[in-house]
C-alpha positions as a printed Julia matrix, in Angstrom:
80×3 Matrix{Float64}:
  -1.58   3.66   2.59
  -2.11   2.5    5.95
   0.09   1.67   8.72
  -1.19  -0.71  11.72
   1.11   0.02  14.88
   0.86  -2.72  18.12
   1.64  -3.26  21.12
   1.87   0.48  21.85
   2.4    2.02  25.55
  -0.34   3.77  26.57
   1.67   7.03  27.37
   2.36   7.47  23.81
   1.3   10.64  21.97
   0.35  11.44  18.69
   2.56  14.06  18.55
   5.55  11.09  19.16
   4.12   8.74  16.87
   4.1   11.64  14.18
   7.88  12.01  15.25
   8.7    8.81  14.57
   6.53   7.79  11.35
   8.0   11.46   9.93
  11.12   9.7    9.14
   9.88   7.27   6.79
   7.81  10.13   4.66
   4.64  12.39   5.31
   1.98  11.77   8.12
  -1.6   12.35   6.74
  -3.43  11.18  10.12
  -2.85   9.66  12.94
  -5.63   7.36  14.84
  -4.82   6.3   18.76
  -7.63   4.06  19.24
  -9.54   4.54  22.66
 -11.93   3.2   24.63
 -15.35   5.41  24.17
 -16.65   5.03  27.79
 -13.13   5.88  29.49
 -11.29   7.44  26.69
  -8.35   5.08  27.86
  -5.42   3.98  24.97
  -6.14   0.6   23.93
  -2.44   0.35  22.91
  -2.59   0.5   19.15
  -3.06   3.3   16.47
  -3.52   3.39  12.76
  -1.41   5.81  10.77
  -2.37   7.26   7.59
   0.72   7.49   5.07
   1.07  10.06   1.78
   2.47   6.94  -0.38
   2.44   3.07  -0.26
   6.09   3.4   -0.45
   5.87   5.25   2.5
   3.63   3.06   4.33
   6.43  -0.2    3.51
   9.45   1.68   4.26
   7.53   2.58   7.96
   6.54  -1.33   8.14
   9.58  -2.8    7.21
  12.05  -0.48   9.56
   9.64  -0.74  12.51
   8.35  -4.58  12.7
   9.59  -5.69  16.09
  11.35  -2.34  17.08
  11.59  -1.39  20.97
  10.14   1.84  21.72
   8.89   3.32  24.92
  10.03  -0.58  26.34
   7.52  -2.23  23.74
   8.31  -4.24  21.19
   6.11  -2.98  18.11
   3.84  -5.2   16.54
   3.89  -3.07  12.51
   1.71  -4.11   9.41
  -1.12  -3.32   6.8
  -4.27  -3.02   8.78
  -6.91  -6.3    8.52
  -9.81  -5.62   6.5
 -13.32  -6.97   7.4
Protein backbone atom coordinates (compact mmCIF):
# COMPACT_ATOMS: atom_id res chain seq x y z
CA UNK A 1 0.00 0.00 0.00
CA UNK A 2 2.79 1.88 -1.25
CA UNK A 3 3.13 4.94 -3.18
CA UNK A 4 6.53 5.72 -5.21
CA UNK A 5 6.68 9.65 -5.80
CA UNK A 6 9.55 11.07 -8.59
CA UNK A 7 11.02 13.61 -9.73
CA UNK A 8 10.45 15.54 -6.49
CA UNK A 9 12.06 19.17 -5.72
CA UNK A 10 14.33 19.00 -3.17
CA UNK A 11 12.60 21.81 -1.06
CA UNK A 12 9.73 19.62 -0.51
CA UNK A 13 8.61 18.69 3.02
CA UNK A 14 7.03 15.93 4.49
CA UNK A 15 4.71 17.92 6.05
CA UNK A 16 3.59 19.05 2.11
CA UNK A 17 3.73 15.74 0.77
CA UNK A 18 1.36 14.63 3.76
CA UNK A 19 -0.83 17.67 2.50
CA UNK A 20 -1.13 16.55 -0.66
CA UNK A 21 -1.35 12.55 -0.38
CA UNK A 22 -4.18 13.50 2.58
CA UNK A 23 -6.57 14.05 -0.15
CA UNK A 24 -6.59 10.76 -1.62
CA UNK A 25 -7.08 8.94 2.04
CA UNK A 26 -4.86 8.42 5.26
CA UNK A 27 -0.97 8.88 5.40
CA UNK A 28 0.66 6.03 7.48
CA UNK A 29 4.42 7.20 6.72
CA UNK A 30 6.14 9.17 4.77
CA UNK A 31 9.92 8.31 3.53
CA UNK A 32 12.07 11.40 1.78
CA UNK A 33 14.96 9.46 0.76
CA UNK A 34 18.43 11.17 1.54
CA UNK A 35 21.75 10.89 1.02
CA UNK A 36 23.47 9.38 4.42
CA UNK A 37 26.81 11.29 4.15
CA UNK A 38 25.11 14.83 3.36
CA UNK A 39 21.62 14.23 4.40
CA UNK A 40 20.74 15.97 0.97
CA UNK A 41 16.99 15.03 -0.83
CA UNK A 42 17.64 12.71 -3.53
CA UNK A 43 14.33 13.91 -5.07
CA UNK A 44 12.01 11.01 -4.43
CA UNK A 45 10.00 9.64 -1.37
CA UNK A 46 7.96 6.58 -0.68
CA UNK A 47 4.59 7.04 0.94
CA UNK A 48 2.93 4.56 3.01
CA UNK A 49 -1.00 4.43 2.32
CA UNK A 50 -3.94 2.97 4.93
CA UNK A 51 -5.63 1.07 1.79
CA UNK A 52 -4.64 -0.14 -1.76
CA UNK A 53 -7.52 1.85 -2.85
CA UNK A 54 -5.91 4.59 -1.42
CA UNK A 55 -2.59 4.02 -2.76
CA UNK A 56 -4.42 3.86 -6.73
CA UNK A 57 -6.60 6.74 -6.27
CA UNK A 58 -3.04 8.79 -5.14
CA UNK A 59 -1.30 7.08 -8.35
CA UNK A 60 -3.79 7.57 -10.76
CA UNK A 61 -4.65 11.50 -9.87
CA UNK A 62 -0.94 12.33 -9.52
CA UNK A 63 1.02 10.48 -12.55
CA UNK A 64 2.52 13.39 -14.45
CA UNK A 65 1.08 16.23 -12.18
CA UNK A 66 3.17 19.64 -11.85
CA UNK A 67 3.97 20.49 -8.43
CA UNK A 68 6.59 22.72 -6.96
CA UNK A 69 7.54 23.15 -11.13
CA UNK A 70 8.11 19.22 -11.38
CA UNK A 71 6.37 17.04 -13.22
CA UNK A 72 5.74 13.89 -10.86
CA UNK A 73 6.92 10.70 -11.83
CA UNK A 74 3.84 8.36 -9.43
CA UNK A 75 3.70 4.44 -9.18
CA UNK A 76 3.94 1.15 -7.05
CA UNK A 77 7.45 1.00 -5.79
CA UNK A 78 9.99 -1.75 -7.74
CA UNK A 79 10.68 -4.68 -5.76
CA UNK A 80 14.15 -6.39 -5.74
Amino acid sequence: MSVYIGNLSNEVEDEQLKQVLSRYGSVKRILVSTKHRTGEKRGFAVVEMATDAQESAAIEALRGTEWMGHSLKVSKPKTV
